[in-house]
C-alpha positions in Angstrom: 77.0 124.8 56.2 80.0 124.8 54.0 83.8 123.8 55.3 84.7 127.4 54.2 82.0 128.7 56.5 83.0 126.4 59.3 86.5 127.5 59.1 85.6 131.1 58.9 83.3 131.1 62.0 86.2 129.3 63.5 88.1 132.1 62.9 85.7 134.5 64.0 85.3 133.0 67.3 89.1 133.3 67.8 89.2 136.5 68.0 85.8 137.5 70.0 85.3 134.5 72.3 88.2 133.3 74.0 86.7 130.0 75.0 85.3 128.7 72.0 89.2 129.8 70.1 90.7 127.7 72.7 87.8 124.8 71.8 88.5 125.5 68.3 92.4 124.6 68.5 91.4 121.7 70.2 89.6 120.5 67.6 86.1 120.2 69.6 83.7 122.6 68.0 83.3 121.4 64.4 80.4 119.0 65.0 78.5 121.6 66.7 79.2 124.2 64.5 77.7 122.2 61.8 74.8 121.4 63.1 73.9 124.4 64.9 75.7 127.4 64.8 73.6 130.1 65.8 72.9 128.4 69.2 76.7 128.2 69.9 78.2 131.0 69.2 75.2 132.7 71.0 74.7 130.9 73.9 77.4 130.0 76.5 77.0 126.3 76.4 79.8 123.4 75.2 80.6 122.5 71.9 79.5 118.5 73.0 75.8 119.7 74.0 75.1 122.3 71.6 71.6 121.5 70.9 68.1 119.9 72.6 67.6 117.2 70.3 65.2 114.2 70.9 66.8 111.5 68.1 63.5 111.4 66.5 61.1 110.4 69.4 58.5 112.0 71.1 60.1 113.0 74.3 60.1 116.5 75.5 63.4 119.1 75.7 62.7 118.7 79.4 63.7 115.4 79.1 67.3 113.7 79.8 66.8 112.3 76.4 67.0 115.4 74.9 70.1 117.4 76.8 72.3 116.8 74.2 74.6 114.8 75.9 75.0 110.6 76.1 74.1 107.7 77.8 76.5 106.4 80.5 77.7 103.0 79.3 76.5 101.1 82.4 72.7 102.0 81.6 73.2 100.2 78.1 75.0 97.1 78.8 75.5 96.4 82.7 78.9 97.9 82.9 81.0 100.9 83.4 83.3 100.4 80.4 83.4 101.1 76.5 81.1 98.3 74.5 82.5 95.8 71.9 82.4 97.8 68.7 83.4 101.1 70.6 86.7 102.9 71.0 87.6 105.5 73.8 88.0 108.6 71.5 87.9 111.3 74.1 87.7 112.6 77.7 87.2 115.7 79.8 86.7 116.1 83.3 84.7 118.0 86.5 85.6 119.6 88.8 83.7 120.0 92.8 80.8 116.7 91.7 82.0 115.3 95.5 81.8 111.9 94.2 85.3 111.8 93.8 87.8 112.1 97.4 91.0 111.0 98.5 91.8 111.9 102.5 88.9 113.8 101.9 89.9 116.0 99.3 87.7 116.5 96.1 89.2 115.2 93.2 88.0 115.6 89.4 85.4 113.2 87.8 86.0 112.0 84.5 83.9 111.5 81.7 85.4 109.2 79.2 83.6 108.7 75.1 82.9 105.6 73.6 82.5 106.2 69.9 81.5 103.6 67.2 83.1 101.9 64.9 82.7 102.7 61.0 83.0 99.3 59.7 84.9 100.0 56.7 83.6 103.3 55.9 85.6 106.4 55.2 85.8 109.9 57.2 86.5 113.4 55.6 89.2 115.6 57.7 86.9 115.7 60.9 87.9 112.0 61.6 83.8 111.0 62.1 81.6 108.8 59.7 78.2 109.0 58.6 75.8 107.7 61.4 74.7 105.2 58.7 78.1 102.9 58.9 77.6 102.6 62.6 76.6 99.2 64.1 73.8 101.2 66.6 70.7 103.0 66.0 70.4 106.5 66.9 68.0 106.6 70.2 67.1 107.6 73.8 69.2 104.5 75.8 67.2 101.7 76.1 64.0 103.5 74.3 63.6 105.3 77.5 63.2 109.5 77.5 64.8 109.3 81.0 67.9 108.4 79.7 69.9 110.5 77.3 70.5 109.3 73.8 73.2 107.2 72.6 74.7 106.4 69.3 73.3 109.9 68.4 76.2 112.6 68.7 79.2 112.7 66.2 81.7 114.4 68.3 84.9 113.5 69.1 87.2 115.4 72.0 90.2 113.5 70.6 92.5 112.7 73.2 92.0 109.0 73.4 92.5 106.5 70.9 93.9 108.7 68.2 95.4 105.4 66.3 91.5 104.8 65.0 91.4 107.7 62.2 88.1 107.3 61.7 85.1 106.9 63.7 81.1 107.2 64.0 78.8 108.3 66.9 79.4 108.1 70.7 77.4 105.8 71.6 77.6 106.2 75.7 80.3 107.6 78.3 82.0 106.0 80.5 82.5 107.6 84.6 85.6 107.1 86.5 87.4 108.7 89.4 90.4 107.5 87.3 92.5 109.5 85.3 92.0 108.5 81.7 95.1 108.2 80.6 96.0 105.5 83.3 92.6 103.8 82.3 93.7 103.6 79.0 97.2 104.6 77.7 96.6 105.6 74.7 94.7 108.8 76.1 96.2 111.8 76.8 96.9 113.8 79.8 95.5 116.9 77.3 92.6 118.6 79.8 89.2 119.4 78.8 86.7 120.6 81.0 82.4 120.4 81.5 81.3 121.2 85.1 78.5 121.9 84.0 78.5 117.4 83.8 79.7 117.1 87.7 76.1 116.0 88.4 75.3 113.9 85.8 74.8 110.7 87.2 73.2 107.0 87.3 72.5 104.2 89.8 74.4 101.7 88.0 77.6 104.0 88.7 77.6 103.5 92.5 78.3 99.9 92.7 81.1 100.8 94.3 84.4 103.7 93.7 87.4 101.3 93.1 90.9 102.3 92.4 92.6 100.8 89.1 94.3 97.1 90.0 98.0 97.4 89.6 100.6 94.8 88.9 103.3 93.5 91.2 105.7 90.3 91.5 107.1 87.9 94.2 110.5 86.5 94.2 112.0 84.5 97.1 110.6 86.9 99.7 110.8 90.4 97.9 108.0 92.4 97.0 107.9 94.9 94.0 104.5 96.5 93.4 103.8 98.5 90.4 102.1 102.3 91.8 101.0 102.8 88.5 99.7 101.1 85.6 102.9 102.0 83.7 106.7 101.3 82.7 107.8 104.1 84.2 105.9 104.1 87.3 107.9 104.2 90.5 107.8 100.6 92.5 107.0 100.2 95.9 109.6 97.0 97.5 110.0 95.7 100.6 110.8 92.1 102.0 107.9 89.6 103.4 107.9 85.9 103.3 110.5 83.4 102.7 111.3 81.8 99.0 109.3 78.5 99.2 106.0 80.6 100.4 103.1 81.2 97.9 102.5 84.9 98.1 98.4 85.8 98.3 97.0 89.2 97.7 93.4 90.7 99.6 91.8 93.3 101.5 91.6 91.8 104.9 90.1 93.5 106.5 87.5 95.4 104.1 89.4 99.0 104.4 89.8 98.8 100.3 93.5 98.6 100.3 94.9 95.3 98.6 97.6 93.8 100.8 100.2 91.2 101.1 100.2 87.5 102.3 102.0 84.4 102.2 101.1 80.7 102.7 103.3 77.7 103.6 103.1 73.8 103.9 103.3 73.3 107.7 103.3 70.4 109.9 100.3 70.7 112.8 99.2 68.8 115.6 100.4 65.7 117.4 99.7 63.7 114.2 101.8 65.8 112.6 98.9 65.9 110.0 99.9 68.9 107.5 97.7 71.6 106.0 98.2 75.6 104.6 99.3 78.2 107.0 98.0 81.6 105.9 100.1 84.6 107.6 97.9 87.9 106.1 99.0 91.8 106.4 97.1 94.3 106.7 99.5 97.2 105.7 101.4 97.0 102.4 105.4 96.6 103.8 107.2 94.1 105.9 106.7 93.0 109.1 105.0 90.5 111.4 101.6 89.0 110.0 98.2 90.0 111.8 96.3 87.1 111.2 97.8 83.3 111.2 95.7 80.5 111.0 95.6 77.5 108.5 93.0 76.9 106.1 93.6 73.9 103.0 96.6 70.8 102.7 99.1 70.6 100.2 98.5 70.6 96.9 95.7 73.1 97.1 96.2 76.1 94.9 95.5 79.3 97.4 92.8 81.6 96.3 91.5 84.8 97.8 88.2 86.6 96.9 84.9 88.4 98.3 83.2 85.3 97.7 80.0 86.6 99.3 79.8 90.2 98.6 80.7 91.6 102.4 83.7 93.9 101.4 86.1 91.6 103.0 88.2 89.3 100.9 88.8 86.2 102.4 90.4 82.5 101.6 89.6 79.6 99.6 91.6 76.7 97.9 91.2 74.8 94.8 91.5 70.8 94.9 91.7 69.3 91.3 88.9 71.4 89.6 86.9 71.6 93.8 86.5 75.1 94.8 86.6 75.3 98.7 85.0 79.4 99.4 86.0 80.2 103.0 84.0 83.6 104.3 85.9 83.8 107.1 89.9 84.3 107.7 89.9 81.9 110.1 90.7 78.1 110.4 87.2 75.9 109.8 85.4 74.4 107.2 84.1 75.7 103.7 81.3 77.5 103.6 80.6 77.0 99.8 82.2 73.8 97.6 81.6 73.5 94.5 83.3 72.1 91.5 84.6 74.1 87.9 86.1 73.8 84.6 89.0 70.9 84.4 91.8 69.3 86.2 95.0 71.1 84.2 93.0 74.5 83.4 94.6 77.3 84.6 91.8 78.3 87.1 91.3 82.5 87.7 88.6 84.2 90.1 87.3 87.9 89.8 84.2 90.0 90.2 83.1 89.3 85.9 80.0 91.1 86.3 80.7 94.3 88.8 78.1 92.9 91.9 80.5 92.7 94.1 81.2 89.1 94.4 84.1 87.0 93.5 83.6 84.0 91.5 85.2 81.5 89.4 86.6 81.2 86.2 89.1 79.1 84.2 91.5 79.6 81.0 92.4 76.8 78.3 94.3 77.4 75.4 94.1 80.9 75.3 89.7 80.7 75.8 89.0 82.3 79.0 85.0 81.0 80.7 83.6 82.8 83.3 81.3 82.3 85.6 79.1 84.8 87.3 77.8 82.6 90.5 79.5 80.3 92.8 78.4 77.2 91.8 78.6 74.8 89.5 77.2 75.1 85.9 78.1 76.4 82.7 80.2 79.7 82.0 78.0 82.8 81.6 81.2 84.2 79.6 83.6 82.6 77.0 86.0 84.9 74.8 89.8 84.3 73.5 92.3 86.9 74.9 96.3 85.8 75.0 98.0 83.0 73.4 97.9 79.2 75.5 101.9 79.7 76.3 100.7 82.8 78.4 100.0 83.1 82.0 96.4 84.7 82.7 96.0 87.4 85.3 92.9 89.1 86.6 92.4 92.8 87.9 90.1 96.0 88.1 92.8 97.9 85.6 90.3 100.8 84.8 88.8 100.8 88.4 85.5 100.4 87.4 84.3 97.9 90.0 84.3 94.7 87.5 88.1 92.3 86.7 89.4 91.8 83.5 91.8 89.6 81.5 95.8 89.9 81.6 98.4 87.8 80.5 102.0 88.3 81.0 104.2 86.6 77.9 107.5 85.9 78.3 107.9 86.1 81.9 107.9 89.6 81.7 105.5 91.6 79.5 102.4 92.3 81.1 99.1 93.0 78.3 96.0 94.1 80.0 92.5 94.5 79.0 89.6 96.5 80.4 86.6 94.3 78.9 86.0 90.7 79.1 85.3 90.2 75.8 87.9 89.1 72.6 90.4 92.3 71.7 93.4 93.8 72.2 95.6 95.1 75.4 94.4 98.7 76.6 97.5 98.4 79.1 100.8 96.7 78.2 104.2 96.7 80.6 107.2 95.6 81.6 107.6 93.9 84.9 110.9 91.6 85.9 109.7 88.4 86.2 108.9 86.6 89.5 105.4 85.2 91.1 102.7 87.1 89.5 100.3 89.2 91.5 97.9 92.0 92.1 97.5 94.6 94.6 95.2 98.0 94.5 95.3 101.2 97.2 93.7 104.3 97.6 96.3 106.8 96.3 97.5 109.5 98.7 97.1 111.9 96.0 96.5 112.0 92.0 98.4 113.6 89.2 97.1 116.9 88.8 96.0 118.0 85.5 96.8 121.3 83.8 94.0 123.5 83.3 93.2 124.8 80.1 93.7 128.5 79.8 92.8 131.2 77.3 95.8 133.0 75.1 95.3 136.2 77.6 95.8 133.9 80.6 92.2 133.4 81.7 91.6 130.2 83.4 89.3 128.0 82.1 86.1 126.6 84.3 
């Protein structure tokens, strides 16, 4: 079909279907009108799924393979997040799936694309490249006809990522109870919607529902937590502690709200032998502590992770390059030791891998090495992110169950990334500078987006 048909269809459907004119302006009906234009303007389906295709294997039109929509992300490669070689290029959400809730409300699901890279080749003035320049063959995910294809659809929804000009294929989608654009700030708050999607689903996206990790410093006592993974974002601040404490970060008491602690160098017993008291919150504010007991001796740097996958976060210390797993908060011994990377690295712990479990990692000279068990060995993970002058930070910033690398540079400027592999920032911020850490909490509500409406008013489902 020629551009001069395209645009006259376009022009068509304007005027005699209010839904696909309001798709049109968008910008989200081109691909499909290409490629099959009788079945959309006939046939009340979206402009993403327009036809049953099979991507040249054998499976049936009854199959998933064959829906005309893509793979989740997670089915590919392990994990709820765009691949290396992708960009988020789009999003659009639905409403009623119930997988969403805050207090029990029901709360949009979003559906986020990861489109390929054209490496090097150019794009005509719908912003997508030939399949051919695309690093991925076009199949059902994993060769499988119960999964639906990926690298397969050139469509792009456009409100993400709009500084790449030109890209290929989606090849999968990406599920979040997140709103996209504080997953990744360079998406819009522009709304698109597909209930007919609310039930599309997978295993491999009920790990867990997590809410984005958000940034927050320590200084002399005072608190200032980020609510949002934004400049602009209102702070929460309130005073806990005293100035030569080391603030500590967890979820208690496994209610998935991330709240404040502080340890201290304290003098104990008749010996006056002296070891790490740990006074832990369990609401985000000031106050007295609900749990004190000591755990560690001075010198140890205080760590705090779900070290064995019980929904509880609990203590550990590092001594020299020893990691000393607690899975109890509670004085006693370790229940895991084990030893890591070097004496001098700057040691880090997160959940890598999105199982649930907390273990250990280490960054030197701007090379950050994972590990995906606790215990010793060799790093299932090595990639460069940040410069060796900065100080790392780890966090769920897209709140899709697995951490990822931050640094902050300068004291103050906060670059965060939601893969943990080499890039750039998808998140970067100011904070004032103080003792670096990170909180989460389920939000009391969300921002509401605007739904789309026709030009005679008609709300859009």
């Amino acid at each position: 079909m020629s551009t001069w048909l395209v645009n006259k269809t376009s022009v068509l459907l304007d005027r005699k279907v209010d839904r696909r004119g309001f798709l049109r302006r968008a910008a989200m009906v081109g691909t499909a009108l290409v490629v099959s234009p009788l079945k959309f303007t006939m046939q009340p389906v979206s402009a993403y799924a327009a036809i049953c295709s099979c991507s040249g294997s054998s499976c049936n039109c009854s199959d998933l393979c064959c829906d005309g929509y893509t793979e989740f992300c997670c089915t590919l490669t392990g994990e709820n997040g765009c691949p290396p070689g992708s960009t988020a290029a789009g999003w659009w959400k639905a409403d009623g799936s119930g997988f969403c809730t805050v207090d029990g409300v029901g709360q949009p699901r979003y559906y986020i694309d990861c489109n390929a890279s054209c490496n090097g080749c150019t794009c005509g003035g719908s912003g997508l490249c030939s399949r051919s320049c695309a690093s991925c063959n076009c199949e059902c995910g994993n060769k499988s006809c119960k999964n639906r294809k990926a690298c397969c659809t050139s469509f792009r929804y456009g409100q993400c990522g709009n500084d790449v000009t030109c890209l290929g294929p989606i090849i999968c989608r990406v599920i979040t109870c997140t709103p996209p654009w504080v997953w990744d700030s360079s998406c819009s708050t522009t709304s698109a919607t597909d209930n007919n999607t609310r039930f599309h689903d997978a295993p491999c996206l009920h790990r867990s529902i997590n809410y984005p990790a958000l940034p927050g410093v320590y200084t002399a006592g005072d608190w200032t937590l980020k609510n949002g993974n934004s400049t602009a974002s209102p702070n929460t601040n309130f005073s806990y502690g005293l100035s030569n404490e080391i603030p500590v970060v967890g979820d208690w008491n496994g209610d998935g709200t991330r709240t404040p602690g502080v340890v201290r160098n304290s003098r104990f017993g008749r010996l006056g032998d002296e070891v790490l008291w740990w006074r832990l919150k369990n609401s985000v504010g000031g106050g007295q502590p609900d749990l004190i007991f000591s755990y560690g001796r001075p010198g140890d740097i205080p760590i705090v992770g779900d070290w064995n996958g019980s929904g509880v976060e609990t203590v550990g210390v590092i001594r020299g390059n020893e990691f000393r797993l607690r899975n109890a908060n509670g004085t006693g011994e370790p229940d895991n030791v084990f030893t890591f990377g070097q004496v001098g690295d700057q040691f880090i712990v997160g959940d890598w891998d999105g199982d649930g479990v907390a273990t250990p990692g280490y960054v030197r000279n701007g090379t950050w090495y994972l590990r995906n068990s606790n215990s010793a060995g060799q790093p299932d993970i090595v990639f460069n992110y940040g410069l060796p002058t900065d100080t790392p930070i780890v966090g769920d910033w897209d709140g899709n169950g697995s951490d990822t690398p931050g640094v902050i540079r300068n004291g103050t400027t906060w670059l965060l990334r939601n893969g943990n592999w080499t890039g750039g920032a998808n998140i970067s911020l100011e904070m004032p500078p103080g003792t670096p850490l990170v909180w989460s909490a389920s939000p009391t509500a969300m921002p509401e987006l605007p739904v789309p409406e026709t030009d005679d008013g008609t709300r859009l489902i």
